[in-house]
N, C-alpha and C positions, 0 to 999 in steps of 0.2 A: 389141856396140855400137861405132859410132865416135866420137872427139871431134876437137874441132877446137880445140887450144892452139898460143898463141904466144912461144914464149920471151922474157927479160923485160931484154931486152940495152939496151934503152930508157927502162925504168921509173922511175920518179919521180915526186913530186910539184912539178908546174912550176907550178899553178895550184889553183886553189879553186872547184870547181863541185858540190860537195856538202858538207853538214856538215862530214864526218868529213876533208878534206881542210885542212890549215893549211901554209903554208910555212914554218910556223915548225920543223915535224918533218918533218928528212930522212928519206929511207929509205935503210937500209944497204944497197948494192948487194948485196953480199958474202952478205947473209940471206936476200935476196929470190931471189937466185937459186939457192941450198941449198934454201929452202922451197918451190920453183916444182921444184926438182928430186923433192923428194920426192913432192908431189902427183903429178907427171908418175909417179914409179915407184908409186906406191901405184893410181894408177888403172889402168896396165897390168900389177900383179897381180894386179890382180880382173877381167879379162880382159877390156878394151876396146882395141880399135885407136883409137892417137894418129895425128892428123895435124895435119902444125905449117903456119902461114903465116909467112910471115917477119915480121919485125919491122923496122920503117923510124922511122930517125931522125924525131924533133918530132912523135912522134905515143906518149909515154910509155902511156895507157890502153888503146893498142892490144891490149897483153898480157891484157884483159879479154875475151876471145872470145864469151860470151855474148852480148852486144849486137852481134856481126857479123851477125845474121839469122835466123831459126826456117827449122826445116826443119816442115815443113806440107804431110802428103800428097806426098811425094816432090820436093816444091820448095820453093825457098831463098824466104822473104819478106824482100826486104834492108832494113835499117833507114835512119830519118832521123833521125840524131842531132839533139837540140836547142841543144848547147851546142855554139857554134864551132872550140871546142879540138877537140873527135872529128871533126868531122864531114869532114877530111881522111883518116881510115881507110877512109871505105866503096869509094872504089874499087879497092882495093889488097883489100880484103872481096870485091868483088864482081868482078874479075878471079882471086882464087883459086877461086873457086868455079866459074867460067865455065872455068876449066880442068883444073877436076876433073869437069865434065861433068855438072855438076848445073844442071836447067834453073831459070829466076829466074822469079819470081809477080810483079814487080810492077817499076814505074821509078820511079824518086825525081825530084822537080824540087824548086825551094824552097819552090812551095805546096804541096808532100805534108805533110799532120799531122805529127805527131811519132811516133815510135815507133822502139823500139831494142831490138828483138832477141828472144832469150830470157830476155832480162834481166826480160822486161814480158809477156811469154808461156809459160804452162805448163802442158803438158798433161795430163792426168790420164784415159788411155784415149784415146775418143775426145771430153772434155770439154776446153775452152782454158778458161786462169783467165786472163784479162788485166789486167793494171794499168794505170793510168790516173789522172794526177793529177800530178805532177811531172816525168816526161823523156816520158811519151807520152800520147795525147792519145784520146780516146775514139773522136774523131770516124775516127781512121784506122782501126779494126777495124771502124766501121759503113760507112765507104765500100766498105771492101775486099769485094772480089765471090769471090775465091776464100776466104773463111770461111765453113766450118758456121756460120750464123749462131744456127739454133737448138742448136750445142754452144758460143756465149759463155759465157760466164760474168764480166760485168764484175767489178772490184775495185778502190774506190776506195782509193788511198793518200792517209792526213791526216797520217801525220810525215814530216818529210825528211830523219828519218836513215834513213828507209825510201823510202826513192826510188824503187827498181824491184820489181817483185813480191817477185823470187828474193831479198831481202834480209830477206822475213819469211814468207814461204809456202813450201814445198818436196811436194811429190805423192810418196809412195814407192810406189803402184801408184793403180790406175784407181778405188780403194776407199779410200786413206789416206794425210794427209799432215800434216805439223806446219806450226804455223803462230806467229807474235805477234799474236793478234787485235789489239789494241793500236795496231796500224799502219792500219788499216781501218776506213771508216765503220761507223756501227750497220749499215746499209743494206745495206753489204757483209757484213760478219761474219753476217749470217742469210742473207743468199742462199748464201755461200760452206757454210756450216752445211749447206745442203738438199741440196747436192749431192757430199759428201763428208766422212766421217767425220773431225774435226780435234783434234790433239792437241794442246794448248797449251807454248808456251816458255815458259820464264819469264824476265823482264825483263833480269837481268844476262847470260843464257845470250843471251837475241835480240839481245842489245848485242855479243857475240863472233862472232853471225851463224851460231851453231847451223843455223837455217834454208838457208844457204846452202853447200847440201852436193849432193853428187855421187851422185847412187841406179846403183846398178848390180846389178840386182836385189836380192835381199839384203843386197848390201854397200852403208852408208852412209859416204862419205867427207865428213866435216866438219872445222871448226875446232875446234881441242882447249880443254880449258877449259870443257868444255860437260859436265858428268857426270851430272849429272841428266835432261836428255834422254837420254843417251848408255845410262843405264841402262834410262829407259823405253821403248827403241827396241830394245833387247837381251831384256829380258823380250816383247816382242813379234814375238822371232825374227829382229828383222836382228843384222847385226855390224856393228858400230860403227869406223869408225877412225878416229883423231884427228891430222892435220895442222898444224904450229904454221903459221899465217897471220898474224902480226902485220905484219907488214911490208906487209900487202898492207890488213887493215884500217886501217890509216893512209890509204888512198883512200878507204875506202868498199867493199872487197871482198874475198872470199874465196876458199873452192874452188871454186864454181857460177861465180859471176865470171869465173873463168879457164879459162872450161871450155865450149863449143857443141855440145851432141848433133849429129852431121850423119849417121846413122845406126844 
């Protein structure tokens, strides 16, 4: 597998565009980049190729890779951020990618819907769980002409400390994933139910962001603090590893967050 991280030489909290974001709580450079280092070495022990984008001044959330794009059938879908703060990353997203030779599905203008990434997209086989409801918007997966439309699978988000899919849903194969129902319409939660076996978090584990963990086959890399999924995903034959992410939950994100499948 490959990923696509960005070192976090920028990171901060400069603004407030989710919950979990206050200015009133710094982030320790000093931790963020220890704990950014571990993730980095714990997911190239479980044997994925890293590739890094750089990291550019006034764009602190950069270091959240996830939301740079989905890879979708062997092309990049580039994202349209909703909040202003990001939405100076995507070309600096979409210039690395353009030089890694990966071709691009789609062009952004300012009337493109909302939609950011794999933050809001995940796939499970050949099934896409999308979210929709707070940074992306419905209407951009039913325009888009390069989607399986009949492999959608919508997923409303109703909290917004659950803002992107990946901060409550996670696929660990084509057959299984954990999830906070919680975050999720009724409406979602029984569609979501029909098309894939789901394990439930429980409340104060989905608040550390348990869900937003790293699959590499077997190996799940998540936020630590999480023992009770950690257990029930280990009697189910993955291994578990636990990453401290606090510094990163202070934004609003964790391993997944930092992290872009790009093959």
């Amino acid at each position: 597998m490959r990923i696509l991280m960005c070192q976090p030489e920028f990171y901060g909290i400069e603004y407030e565009i989710n919950p979990w974001m206050s200015l009133e709580y710094k982030v320790d450079h000093n931790a963020a980049i220890t704990q950014w280092d571990n993730l980095y070495q714990k997911i190239s022990e479980c044997g994925a190729q890293i590739d890094l984008v750089e990291p550019k001044p006034g764009l602190p959330d950069m270091v959240f890779t996830a939301n740079a794009g989905l890879l979708y059938k062997n092309q990049i879908v580039l994202p349209h951020f909703k909040h202003k703060e990001r939405q100076g990353e995507l070309p600096h997203f979409k210039t690395w990618f353009e030089n890694a030779g990966f071709d691009i599905a789609n062009t952004i203008s300012s009337d493109t819907p909302y939609f950011e990434g794999a933050g809001d997209a995940l796939l499970a086989g050949d099934k896409l769980f999308v979210g929709y409801g707070f940074r992306s918007d419905r209407l951009f997966y039913e325009e888009a002409d390069y989607f399986n439309k009949n492999k959608l699978i919508y997923c409303e988000l109703t909290d917004p400390y659950y803002y992107h899919i990946d901060t409550c849903f996670c696929p660990l194969n084509e057959n299984l994933a954990i999830w906070y129902p919680h975050a999720f319409s009724t409406e979602s939660q029984k569609r979501m139910a029909e098309e894939i076996e789901l394990i439930p978090v429980a409340e104060n584990e989905a608040k550390r962001f348990a869900c937003n963990a790293v699959v590499l086959g077997k190996n799940v890399i998540m936020p630590s603090d999480c023992p009770e999924i950690k257990h029930t995903l280990e009697q189910r034959g993955f291994t578990v590893h636990a990453c401290d992410m606090q510094e990163y939950l202070k934004a609003g994100g964790a391993c997944k967050c930092l992290t872009l499948r790009i093959g």
